[in-house]
Structure formats: structure tokens, C-alpha cells
C-alpha positions in Angstrom: 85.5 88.9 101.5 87.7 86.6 103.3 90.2 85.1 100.5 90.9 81.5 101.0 94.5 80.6 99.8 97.2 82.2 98.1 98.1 81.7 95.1 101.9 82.8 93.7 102.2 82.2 89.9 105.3 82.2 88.2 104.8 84.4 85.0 107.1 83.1 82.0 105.2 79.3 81.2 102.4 79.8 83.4 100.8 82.9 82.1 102.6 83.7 79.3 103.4 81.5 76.3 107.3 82.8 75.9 109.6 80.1 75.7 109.4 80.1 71.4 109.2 84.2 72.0 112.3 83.6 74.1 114.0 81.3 72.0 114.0 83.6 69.0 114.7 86.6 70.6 118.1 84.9 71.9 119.3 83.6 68.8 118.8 87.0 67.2 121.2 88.6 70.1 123.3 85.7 69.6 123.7 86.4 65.6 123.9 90.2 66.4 127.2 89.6 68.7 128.4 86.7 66.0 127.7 83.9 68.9 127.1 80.2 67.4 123.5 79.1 68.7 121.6 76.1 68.2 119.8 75.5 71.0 115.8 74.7 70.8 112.8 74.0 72.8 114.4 70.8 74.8 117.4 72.7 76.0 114.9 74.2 78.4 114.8 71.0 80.9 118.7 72.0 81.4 118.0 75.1 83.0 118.3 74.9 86.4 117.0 77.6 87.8 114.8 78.2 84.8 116.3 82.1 84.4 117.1 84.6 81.3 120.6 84.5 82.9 120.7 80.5 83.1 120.0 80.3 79.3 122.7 83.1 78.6 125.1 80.9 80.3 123.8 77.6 78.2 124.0 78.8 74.9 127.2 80.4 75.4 126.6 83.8 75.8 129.9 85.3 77.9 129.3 86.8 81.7 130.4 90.5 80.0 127.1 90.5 77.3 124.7 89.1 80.3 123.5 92.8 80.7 123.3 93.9 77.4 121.6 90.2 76.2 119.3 91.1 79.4 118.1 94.6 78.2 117.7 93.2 74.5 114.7 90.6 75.7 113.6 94.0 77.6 113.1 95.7 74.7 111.8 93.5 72.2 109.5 91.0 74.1 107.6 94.4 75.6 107.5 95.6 71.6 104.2 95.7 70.2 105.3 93.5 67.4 106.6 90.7 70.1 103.5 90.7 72.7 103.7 87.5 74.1 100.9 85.2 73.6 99.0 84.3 77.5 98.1 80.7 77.5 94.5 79.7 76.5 92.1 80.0 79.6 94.9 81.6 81.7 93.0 85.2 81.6 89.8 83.8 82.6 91.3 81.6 85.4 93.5 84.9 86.5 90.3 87.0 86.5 88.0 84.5 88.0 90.3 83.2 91.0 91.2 86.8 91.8 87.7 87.1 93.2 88.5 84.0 95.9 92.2 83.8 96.6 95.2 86.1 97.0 97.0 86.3 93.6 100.7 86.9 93.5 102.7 86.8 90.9 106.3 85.5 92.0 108.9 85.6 89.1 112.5 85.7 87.6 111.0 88.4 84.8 111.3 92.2 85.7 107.4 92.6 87.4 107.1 95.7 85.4 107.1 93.7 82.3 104.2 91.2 83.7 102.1 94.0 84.8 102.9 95.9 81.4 101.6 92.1 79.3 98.6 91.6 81.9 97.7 95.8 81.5 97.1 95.1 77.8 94.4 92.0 78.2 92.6 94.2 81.7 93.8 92.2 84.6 96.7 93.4 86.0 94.5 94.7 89.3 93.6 90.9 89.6 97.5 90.2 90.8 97.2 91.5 94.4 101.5 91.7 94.1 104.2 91.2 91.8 107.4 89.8 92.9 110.2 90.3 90.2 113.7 90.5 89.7 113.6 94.0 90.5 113.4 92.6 94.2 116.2 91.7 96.2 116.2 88.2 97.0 115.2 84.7 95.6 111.9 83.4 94.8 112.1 81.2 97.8 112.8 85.0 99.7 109.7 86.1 97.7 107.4 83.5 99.0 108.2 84.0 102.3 107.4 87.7 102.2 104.0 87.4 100.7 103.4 84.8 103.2 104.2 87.0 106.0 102.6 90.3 104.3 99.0 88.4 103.9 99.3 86.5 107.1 98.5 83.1 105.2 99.2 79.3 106.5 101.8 78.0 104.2 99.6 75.4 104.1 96.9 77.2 102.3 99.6 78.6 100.4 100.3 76.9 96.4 103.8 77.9 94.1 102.7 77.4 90.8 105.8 77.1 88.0 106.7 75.2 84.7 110.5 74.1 86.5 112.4 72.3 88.8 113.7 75.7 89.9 110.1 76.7 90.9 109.5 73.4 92.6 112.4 73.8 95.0 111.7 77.6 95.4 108.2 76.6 96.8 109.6 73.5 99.4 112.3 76.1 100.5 109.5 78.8 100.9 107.7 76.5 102.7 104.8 76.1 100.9 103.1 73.8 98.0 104.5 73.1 94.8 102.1 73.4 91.7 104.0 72.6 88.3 102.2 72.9 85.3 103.2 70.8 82.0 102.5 73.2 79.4 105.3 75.6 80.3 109.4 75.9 79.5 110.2 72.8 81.1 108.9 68.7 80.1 106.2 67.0 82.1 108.6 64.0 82.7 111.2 66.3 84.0 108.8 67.8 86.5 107.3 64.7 87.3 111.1 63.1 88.3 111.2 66.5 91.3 107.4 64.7 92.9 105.3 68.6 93.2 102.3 68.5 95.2 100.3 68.3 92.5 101.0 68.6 88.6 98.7 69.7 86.2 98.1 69.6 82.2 95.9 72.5 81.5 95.2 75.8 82.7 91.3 74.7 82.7 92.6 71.6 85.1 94.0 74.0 87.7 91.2 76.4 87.5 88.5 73.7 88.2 91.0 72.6 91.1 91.2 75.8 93.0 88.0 77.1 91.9 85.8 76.8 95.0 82.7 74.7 95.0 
């Protein structure tokens, strides 16, 4: 079957629930180094790009512990005990749309990770490709390559992220932006960086690219 668009998700606050995961999981490497941290759930409109390393650097965690605080998240949010929620109709949409688009997932998480979270619920064959930071290059760089390895218009082509940071990677990829509002970063923020399009729900989006 001919698929009709493609469709690159980012994983953390699209799929998967983590920002809260996230949150706790830093402060317990911060209090396990003896680093002061009293960020929350707002902080994440100041990251910019919306990355692991970007949050290191705003709640004060120095350049020399960036690897070790990287390899700590590793471990523990792939931990049985800290499997990260998906969002509520995000499997079904994953599942469903597979069947008429190209489904990448493009993302600043290690893709073994994603494909390890979506193995556990059955649809990690739905993601045609998984772009992660086990990649050389950018997420703009990421775009482009799925673009040129499907051999799909960037018009027919849709970003879909929860930050500014995706938003730009998609217009410097060349293709549409998609942010969603129930990810890492605030609706109002989003709205201030004019995406394509902007949805509320994962049931929105899957009625929009669901075809007729």
C-alpha cells in the first residue's frame, strides 16, 4: 500500500508521559551528587532545545557529571519499576496510523530506549525508523534523512513535538510543524513560535491524520 505522508514523532511528551518521570529522576541524581534542585514542571518552557543535557545545564548540574547524570536517566527510566506511562490514545493512534503513513520516530532520547518502551505495549514494528541521539546529527539533520530515505514531499511530511526546539527542527528540516499541548512544554509557549498546526489531544491529531 502506497503510504500517504510521513509522520516523524518526537518520543519524550508525545508518546510518552516523562516529564514528572524526568523530573524526579533528576532531583534524585541531584541529591545523590549533593546539588541544590528546585526546579518543577514550569521550568520546562526554559528549555531551549528541550534536551536531557539542556535541563542538566538549568538546574545546575556541572559539564563534568553531564555523562554520568546522562547514564543515571538510562538506567532508571528503562527500570521496570520506572516504565514510563504512554499518553492515553497514543498506542492506538501509533498502531492505527502505521497502517496509512510512514511513522518515524525523530528524538533527543537514545532510540533504543523508545523501541525498548514501545516493545513492551506491541508496537515498536509500527515505527518504520527511529532517529535518536545515538545518530550523528540534529533533529533538523534527522528529518532530512528520512525525507530523502522515503522519497516523501516535505510537504506531505508533519514534525510532531511538545517544544520550541521541535518547532524550529521541523522549519529547518523543511517540513511541517505539529506541536502538541500536552507534552514538556506550555500551550502558550508553543502557541508564541505559530506551528502549522497545534493540537490538545492525542485523539485530536488522530482524527486529523486519520484518512477519511
Amino acid at each position: 500500500m502506497l503510504k500517504k505522508s510521513l509522520l516523524l514523532l518526537d518520543y519524550d511528551g508525545v508518546i510518552a508521559d516523562s516529564a514528572q518521570p524526568v523530573l524526579d529522576e533528576t532531583a534524585a541524581f541531584c541529591a545523590s551528587q549533593q546539588i541544590s534542585f528546585n526546579l518543577n514542571l514550569e521550568d520546562f518552557d526554559r528549555l531551549n532545545p528541550a534536551t536531557f543535557t539542556m535541563l542538566a545545564k538549568i538546574c545546575g548540574i556541572p559539564d563534568s557529571k553531564h555523562r554520568n547524570y546522562a547514564q543515571f536517566l538510562f538506567d532508571e527510566l528503562q527500570s521496570d519499576k520506572r516504565r514510563i506511562p504512554l499518553f492515553n490514545g497514543i498506542k492506538d493512534l501509533i498502531d492505527d496510523l502505521s497502517r496509512h503513513h510512514t511513522l518515524c520516530v525523530v528524538t533527543a532520547n537514545h532510540a533504543k530506549v523508545v523501541e525498548n518502551r514501545l516493545a513492551h505495549e506491541q508496537i515498536q514494528n509500527c515505527i518504520d525508523t527511529y532517529y535518536g541521539s545515538d545518530r550523528p546529527g540534529s533533529k533538523a539533520d534527522h528529518i532530512r534523512q528520512a525525507l530523502d530515505h522515503y522519497a516523501i514531499p516535505a510537504a506531505d511530511a508533519w514534525m510532531i513535538g511538545d517544544s520550541v526546539s521541535d518547532i524550529e527542527a521541523a522549519r529547518h528540516g523543511g517540513v511541517n510543524s505539529v506541536a502538541v499541548s500536552w507534552g514538556w512544554q506550555s500551550r502558550s509557549l508553543l502557541c508564541s513560535h505559530s506551528p502549522d498546526l497545534l493540537f490538545d489531544t492525542p485523539q485530536e491529531m488522530h482524527t486529523f491524520f486519520k484518512p477519511n
